[in-house]
C-alpha positions, 0 to 999 in steps of 0.5 A: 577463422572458419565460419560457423557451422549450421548446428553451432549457429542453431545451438548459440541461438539456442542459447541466447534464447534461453538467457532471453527467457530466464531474464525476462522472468525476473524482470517482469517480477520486477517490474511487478513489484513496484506497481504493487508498491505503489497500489498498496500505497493508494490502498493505504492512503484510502484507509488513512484518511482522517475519518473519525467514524469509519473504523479502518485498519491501523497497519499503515504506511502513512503516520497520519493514518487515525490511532495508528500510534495510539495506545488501546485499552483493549483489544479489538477486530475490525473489518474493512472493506474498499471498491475501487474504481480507477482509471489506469493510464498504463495498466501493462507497466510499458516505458512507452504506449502503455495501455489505458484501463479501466481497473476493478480492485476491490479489498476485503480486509480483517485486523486484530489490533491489542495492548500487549500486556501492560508494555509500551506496545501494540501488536496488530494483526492484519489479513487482506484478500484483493482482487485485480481486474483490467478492463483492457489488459485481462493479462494483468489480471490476479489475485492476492491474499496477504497478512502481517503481525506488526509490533509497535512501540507507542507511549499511551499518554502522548500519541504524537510520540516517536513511534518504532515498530517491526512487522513482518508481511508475506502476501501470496499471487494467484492466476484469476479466481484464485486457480494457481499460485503465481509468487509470494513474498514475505517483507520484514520491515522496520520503521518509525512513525512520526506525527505533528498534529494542529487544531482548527487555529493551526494551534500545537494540540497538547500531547494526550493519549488520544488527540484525533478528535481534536486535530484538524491539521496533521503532518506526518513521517513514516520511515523503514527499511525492509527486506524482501524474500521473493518466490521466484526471485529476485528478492531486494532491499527497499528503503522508505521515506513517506511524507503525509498531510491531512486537514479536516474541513468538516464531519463529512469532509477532509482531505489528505495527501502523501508522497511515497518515495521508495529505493529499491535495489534487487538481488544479481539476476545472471550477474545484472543487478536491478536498481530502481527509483519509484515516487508517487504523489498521492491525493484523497478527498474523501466525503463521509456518508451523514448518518442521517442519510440511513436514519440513524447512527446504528443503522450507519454503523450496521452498514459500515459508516460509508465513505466515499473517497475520490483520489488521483495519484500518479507513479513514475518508476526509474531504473538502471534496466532498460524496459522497467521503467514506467509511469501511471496516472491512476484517478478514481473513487471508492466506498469505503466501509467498515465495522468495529468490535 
């Protein structure tokens, strides 16, 4: 056999490299998404927690998030706002010696929520813009806007009732400050929400169109199964169980938590597909603002009913692809406003 020849040695390297490149493209993608799922978890669980006055969107992956099977008898907007401030053990996402960071993701978020007709039904409306800023890994940096339409079934006299819903989610990725597009997904997701909800005794709350006043326990179930159409691929296949808990202490305290628990499979890349595991625990203690800390009730309301919220949360992501698996522990606090008409 005769040795190869100078230029063939340099075009197979050629060669190798290109594959090297256009692999590494889908697998960084890869990898990104499921930090974004899980950011958007914690992002969720904040606006979830069981706050009777700060209005917050009701378009959650968590069950126990308030009124989110909950019939309206009108419509109504609202605007929500959140400033993070976390500690990220592993900002860059590496299986090992990631780097730790400061991260900076603040959300400003507007939500149409109506009845639709005289139907079983709400659809709500959602458009969010978020900003990420690491501290030690500018690399990471980017921004986001999103929206979604969701349609979900509620029973207007029992808002612990089985609760389906379809909605549909595209969500656009730019270079810092919005300067270039990076990617876009669209998600189209079906699911079903599920919550048990308990008084102060651990009593059953009798079912009512709206039992949040009452409940001071609070379990709940979100499953759904999605697609996700990527730009540039991979797209993928995802299937969610998502446990949630809440307990009200008191007017100004409560605390939540929840468990994201996702399988996601990836479209063929070069004849390799992508399978991964993701689970994060997630806890929330949140500590709301007293109105008569600003005066009165209208001047609280007229500032967004603050929330402080202090959460740890920690992601561990498995793969059959060696380099995409990761872990992070997040820890941190936000404010949390919001304003309801």
């Amino acid at each position: 056999m005769q040795a190869s020849s100078p230029r063939n040695r340099w075009l197979g390297g050629l060669a190798a490299l290109g594959s090297l490149v256009l692999c590494a493209g889908p697998a960084a993608a890869q990898v990104r998404d499921q930090v974004e799922d899980g950011n958007a978890a914690r992002t969720d669980a904040i606006f979830g927690t069981p706050n009777i006055v700060t209005p917050v969107p009701e378009d959650s992956l968590f069950a126990t998030t308030p009124g989110l099977e909950r019939q309206l008898r009108r419509s109504q907007f609202t605007i929500s706002g959140l400033v993070p401030m976390f500690y990220n053990s592993n900002a860059d996402a590496l299986p090992y010696a990631g780097t730790n960071s400061g991260e900076f993701s603040p959300v400003l978020g507007f939500t149409w929520s109506t009845p639709v007709f005289d139907l079983p039904f709400r659809f709500t409306a959602n458009g969010r813009a978020e900003i990420d800023r690491f501290t030690q890994v500018p690399t990471a940096d980017f921004d986001k806007l999103a929206v979604s339409g969701r349609l979900q079934y509620v029973d207007a006299s029992n808002d612990q009732a089985w609760s389906p819903y379809v909605s549909y989610a595209p969500r656009w990725d730019f270079a810092p400050f919005y300067r270039t597009w990076n990617a876009t997904r669209q998600d189209v997701n079906v699911g079903v929400n599920k919550v048990f909800n308990f008084d102060g005794a651990f009593n059953r709350v009798a079912p009512s169109g709206d039992t949040f006043e009452a409940t001071a326990w609070s379990f709940g179930i979100t499953a759904a199964l999605q697609r996700r159409f990527r730009d540039p691929t991979p797209g993928s296949w995802a299937a969610f169980l998502v446990p949630s808990a809440t307990y009200v202490f008191s007017p100004t305290w409560n605390i939540s938590g929840g468990v994201l628990l996702e399988r996601r499979a990836f479209d063929a890349v070069g004849g390799v597909a992508q399978e991964d595991w993701l689970v994060e625990p997630i806890v929330t203690l949140e500590f709301v603002v007293p109105a008569t800390w600003f005066g009165s009730a209208a001047t609280a309301a007229a500032i967004g009913r603050p929330a402080l919220d202090f959460q740890v949360a920690y992601e561990k992501n498995w793969s059959n692809i060696t380099g995409a698996s990761f872990e992070v522990l997040h820890v941190g606090a936000a404010l949390k406003l919001g304003w309801r008409f």
